[in-house]
C-alpha positions in Angstrom: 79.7 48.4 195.0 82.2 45.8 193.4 85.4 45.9 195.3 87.7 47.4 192.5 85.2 50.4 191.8 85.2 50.6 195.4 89.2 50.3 195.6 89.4 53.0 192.5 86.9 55.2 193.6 89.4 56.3 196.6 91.7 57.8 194.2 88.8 59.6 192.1 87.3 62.4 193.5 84.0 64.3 193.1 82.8 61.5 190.5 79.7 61.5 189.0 76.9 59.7 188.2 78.6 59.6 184.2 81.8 58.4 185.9 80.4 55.4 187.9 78.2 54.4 184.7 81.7 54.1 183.3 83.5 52.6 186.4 80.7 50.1 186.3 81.4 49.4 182.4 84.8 48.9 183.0 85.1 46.7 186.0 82.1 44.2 184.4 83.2 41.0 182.6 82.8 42.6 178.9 85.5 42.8 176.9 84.4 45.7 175.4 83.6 49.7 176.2 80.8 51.4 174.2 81.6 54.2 172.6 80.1 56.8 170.2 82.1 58.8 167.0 81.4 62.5 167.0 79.4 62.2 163.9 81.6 65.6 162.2 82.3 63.3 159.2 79.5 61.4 159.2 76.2 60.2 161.3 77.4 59.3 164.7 77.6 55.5 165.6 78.2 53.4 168.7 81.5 51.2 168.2 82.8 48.4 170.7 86.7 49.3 171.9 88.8 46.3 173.5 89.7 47.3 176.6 93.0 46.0 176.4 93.3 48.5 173.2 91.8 51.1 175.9 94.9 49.8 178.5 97.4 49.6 175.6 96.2 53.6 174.9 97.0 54.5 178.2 99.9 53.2 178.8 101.4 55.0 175.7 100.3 58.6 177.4 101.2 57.8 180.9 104.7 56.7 179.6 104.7 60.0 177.2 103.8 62.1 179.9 105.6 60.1 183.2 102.6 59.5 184.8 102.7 57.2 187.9 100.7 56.4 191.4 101.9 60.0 192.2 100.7 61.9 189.6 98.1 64.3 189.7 95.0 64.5 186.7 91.9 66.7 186.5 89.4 65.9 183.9 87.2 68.9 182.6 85.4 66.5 180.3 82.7 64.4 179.4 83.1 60.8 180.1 80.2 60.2 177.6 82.9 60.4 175.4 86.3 58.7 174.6 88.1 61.8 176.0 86.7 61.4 179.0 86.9 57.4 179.2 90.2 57.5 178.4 91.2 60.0 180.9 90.0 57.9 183.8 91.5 54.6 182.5 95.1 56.6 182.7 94.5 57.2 186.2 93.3 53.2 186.4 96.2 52.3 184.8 99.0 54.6 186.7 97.2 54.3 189.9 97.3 58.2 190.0 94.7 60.7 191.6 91.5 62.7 189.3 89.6 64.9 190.2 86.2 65.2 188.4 84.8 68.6 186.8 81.4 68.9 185.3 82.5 69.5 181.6 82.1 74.0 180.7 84.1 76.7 178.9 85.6 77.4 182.3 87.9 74.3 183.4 90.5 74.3 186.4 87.6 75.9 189.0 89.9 75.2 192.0 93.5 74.9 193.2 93.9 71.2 192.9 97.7 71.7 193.2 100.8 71.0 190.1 98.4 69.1 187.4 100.5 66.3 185.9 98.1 66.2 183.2 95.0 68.3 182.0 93.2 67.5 178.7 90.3 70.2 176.9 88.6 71.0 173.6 89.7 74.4 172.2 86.8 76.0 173.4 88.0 75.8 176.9 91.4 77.5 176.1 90.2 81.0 176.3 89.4 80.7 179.7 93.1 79.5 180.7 94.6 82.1 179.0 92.4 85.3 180.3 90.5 84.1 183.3 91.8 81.2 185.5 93.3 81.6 188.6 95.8 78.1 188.6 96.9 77.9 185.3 100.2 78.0 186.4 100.0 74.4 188.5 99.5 72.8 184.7 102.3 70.5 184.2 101.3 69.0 180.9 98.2 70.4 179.0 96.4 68.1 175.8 93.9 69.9 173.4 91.9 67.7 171.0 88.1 67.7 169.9 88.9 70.1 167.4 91.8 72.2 165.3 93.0 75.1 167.3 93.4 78.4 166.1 96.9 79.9 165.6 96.0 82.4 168.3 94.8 80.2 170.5 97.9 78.5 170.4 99.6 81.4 170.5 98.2 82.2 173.4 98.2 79.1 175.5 102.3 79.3 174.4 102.7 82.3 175.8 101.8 80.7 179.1 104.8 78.7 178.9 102.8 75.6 179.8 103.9 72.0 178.5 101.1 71.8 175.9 100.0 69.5 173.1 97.5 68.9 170.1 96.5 65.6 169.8 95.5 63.6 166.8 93.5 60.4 167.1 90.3 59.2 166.8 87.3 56.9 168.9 88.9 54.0 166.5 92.1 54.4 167.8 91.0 55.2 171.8 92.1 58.5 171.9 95.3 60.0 170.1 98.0 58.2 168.6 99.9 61.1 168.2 101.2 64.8 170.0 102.4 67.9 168.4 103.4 70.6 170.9 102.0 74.0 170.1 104.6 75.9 169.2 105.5 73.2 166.0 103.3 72.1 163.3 104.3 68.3 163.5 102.9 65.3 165.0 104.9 62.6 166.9 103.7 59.0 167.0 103.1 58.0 170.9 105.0 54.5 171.4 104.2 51.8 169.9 102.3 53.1 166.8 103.7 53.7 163.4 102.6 55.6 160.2 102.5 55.4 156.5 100.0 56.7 153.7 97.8 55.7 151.1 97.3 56.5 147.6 95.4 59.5 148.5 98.0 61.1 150.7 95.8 59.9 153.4 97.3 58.7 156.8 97.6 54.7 158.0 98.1 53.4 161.3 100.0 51.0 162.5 100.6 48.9 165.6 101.7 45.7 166.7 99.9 46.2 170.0 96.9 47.2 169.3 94.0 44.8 167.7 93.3 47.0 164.7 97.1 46.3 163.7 96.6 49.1 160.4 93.9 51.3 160.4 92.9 53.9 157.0 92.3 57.7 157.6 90.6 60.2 155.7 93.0 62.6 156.8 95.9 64.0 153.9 99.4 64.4 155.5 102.7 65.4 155.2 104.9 62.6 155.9 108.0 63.3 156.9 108.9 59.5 158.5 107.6 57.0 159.9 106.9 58.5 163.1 105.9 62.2 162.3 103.5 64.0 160.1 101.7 67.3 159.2 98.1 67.4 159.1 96.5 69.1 156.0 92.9 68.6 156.1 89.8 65.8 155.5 90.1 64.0 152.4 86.4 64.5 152.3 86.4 68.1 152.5 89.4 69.0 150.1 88.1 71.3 146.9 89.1 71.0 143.8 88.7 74.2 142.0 90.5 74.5 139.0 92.5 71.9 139.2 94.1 73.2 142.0 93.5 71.2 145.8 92.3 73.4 148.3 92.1 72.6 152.5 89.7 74.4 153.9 91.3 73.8 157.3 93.6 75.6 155.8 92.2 78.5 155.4 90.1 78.3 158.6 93.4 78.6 160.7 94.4 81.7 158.8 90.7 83.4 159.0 89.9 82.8 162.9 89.9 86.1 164.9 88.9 87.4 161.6 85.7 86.3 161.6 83.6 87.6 164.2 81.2 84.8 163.9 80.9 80.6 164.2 82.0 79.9 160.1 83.2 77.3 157.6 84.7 76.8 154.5 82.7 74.2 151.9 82.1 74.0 148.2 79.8 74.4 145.9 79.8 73.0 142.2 80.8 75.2 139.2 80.6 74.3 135.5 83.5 76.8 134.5 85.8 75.7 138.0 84.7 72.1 138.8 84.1 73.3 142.4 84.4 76.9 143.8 85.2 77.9 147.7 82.6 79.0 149.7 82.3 80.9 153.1 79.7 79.5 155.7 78.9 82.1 158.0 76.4 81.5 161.8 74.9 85.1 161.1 72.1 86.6 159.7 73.5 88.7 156.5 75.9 91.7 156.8 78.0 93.3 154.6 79.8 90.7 152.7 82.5 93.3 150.3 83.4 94.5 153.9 84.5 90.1 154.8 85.7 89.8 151.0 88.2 93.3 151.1 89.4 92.0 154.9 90.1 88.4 153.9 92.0 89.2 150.4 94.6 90.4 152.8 94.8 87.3 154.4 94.4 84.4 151.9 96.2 83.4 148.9 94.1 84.2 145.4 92.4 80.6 145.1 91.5 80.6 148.6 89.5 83.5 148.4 85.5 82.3 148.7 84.2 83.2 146.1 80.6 82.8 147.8 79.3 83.9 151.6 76.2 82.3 152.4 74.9 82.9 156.0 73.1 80.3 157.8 71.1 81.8 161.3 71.8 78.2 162.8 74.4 75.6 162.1 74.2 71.6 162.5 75.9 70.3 165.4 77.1 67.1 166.4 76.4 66.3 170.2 80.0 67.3 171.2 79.8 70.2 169.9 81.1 70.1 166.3 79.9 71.9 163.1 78.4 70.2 160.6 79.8 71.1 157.1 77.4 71.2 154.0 78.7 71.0 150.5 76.1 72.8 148.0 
């Protein structure tokens, strides 16, 4: 073992076979890291990072969220993936201690003492909120992989824990930007600044990183430029009438709802243009009973005005639905 893997490793604790892979990866004399996009907008693909882009990423966080040689990190995830990679190039960066958990819905198995920092997918936040015994050592808590619920959110605030959703992308090596739980806007992380397109849809900017301006897919709210508010995939917005519909939008409002995995997608209409449809994981129940319980929910053009069920749902490797447009 190469004497920097071998100098690092003292500071990482319970690694795994995935984690040396990556130690290996990092220390060699590429100037590049492999990684793979989700494949939720898209077939997945393998992409070459920088490193120095990877180092340029950390240090943003580690400066965001103090961390230094005497910080503490715990990393429930995957480092298959750029949440994972990144979270072990902080601790490279800050000289600071991680420990290693093999990546389930049930994160933070031990008393590792205060967390400095802590980052999960939003499928992992139930278990903080009902079942885990040292939730209460999280210092600063980052959720990404996914939107989160209102009442997840809800209920992660309610724990009075520093927390954050993230917004970034493999492209940009993790997040670019934070929005603490309890607001609905994003803050640039130093270093980066935003603009937007003739779609509405979000640009990057930094004069650190190599990619200097990157194009999103994803419609904001722009407020300056430093924060935002995410409204939904350019690719998945509906048109129905005329009138430009978010299905994220009207995901958020539906979950805990919805007693089943769903989504909201389109279909094509000759009177509307395109009409909303509800994508339910279930085999078929009584759909006037999901119609007569949303109505009280969503405005009138968000109302589906089609439930199909699906037994089985395409996933991406990370976990990820697969929407379909019909």
């Amino acid at each position: 073992m190469a004497d920097p893997i071998r100098n690092t490793i003292k500071r990482i604790f319970n690694a795994d076979s995935l984690t040396i892979d990556f130690l290996n990866e990092w220390f060699d004399d590429s100037l590049y890291i492999t990684a793979h996009t989700s494949g939720s907008t898209g077939s997945p693909k393998a992409i070459k990072l920088l490193k120095s882009d990877m180092l340029i990423s950390a240090k943003a966080t580690c400066e965001f969220f103090n961390i230094t040689s005497d910080s503490n990190l715990v990393l429930p995830l995957s480092p298959n993936y750029i949440a994972g990679k990144m979270m072990i190039i902080r601790a490279i960066y800050a000289g600071a201690k991680l420990w290693i958990e093999s990546p389930s819905n049930k994160p933070l198995i031990q008393d590792y003492g205060m967390i400095d920092l802590l980052p999960i997918v939003p499928s992992q936040s139930e278990w903080l909120t009902t079942g885990c015994k040292y939730t209460k050592n999280i210092r600063n808590l980052i959720i990404g992989g996914g939107v989160l619920s209102k009442k997840q959110a809800a209920d992660i605030n309610n724990l009075k824990i520093n927390a954050y959703a993230t917004y970034g992308m493999t492209e940009t090596c993790s997040h670019i930007a934070l929005r603490h739980i309890s607001s609905e806007i994003y803050q640039t992380l130093p270093n980066f600044t935003i603009s937007i397109d003739n779609r509405n849809c979000l640009i990057i900017k930094s004069n650190e990183m190599s990619f200097e301006e990157l194009a999103t897919n994803d419609i904001v709210n722009l407020i300056d430029n430093n924060h935002f508010k995410w409204l939904g995939r350019y690719d998945n917005v509906i048109n129905s009438g005329g009138i430009k519909i978010f299905p994220e939008s009207i995901e958020e409002k539906l979950h805990g709802i919805i007693p089943y995995p769903f989504y909201i997608t389109s279909e094509q209409d000759d009177k509307w243009g395109e009409i909303v449809v509800l994508c339910i994981e279930s085999e078929p129940i009584n759909t006037e009973y999901i119609i007569d319980t949303i109505k009280k929910t969503l405005d009138k053009y968000q109302v589906p005005k089609k439930i199909i069920f699906i037994p089985q749902f395409s996933r991406t490797e990370s976990g990820k639905i697969k929407r379909t447009k019909f």
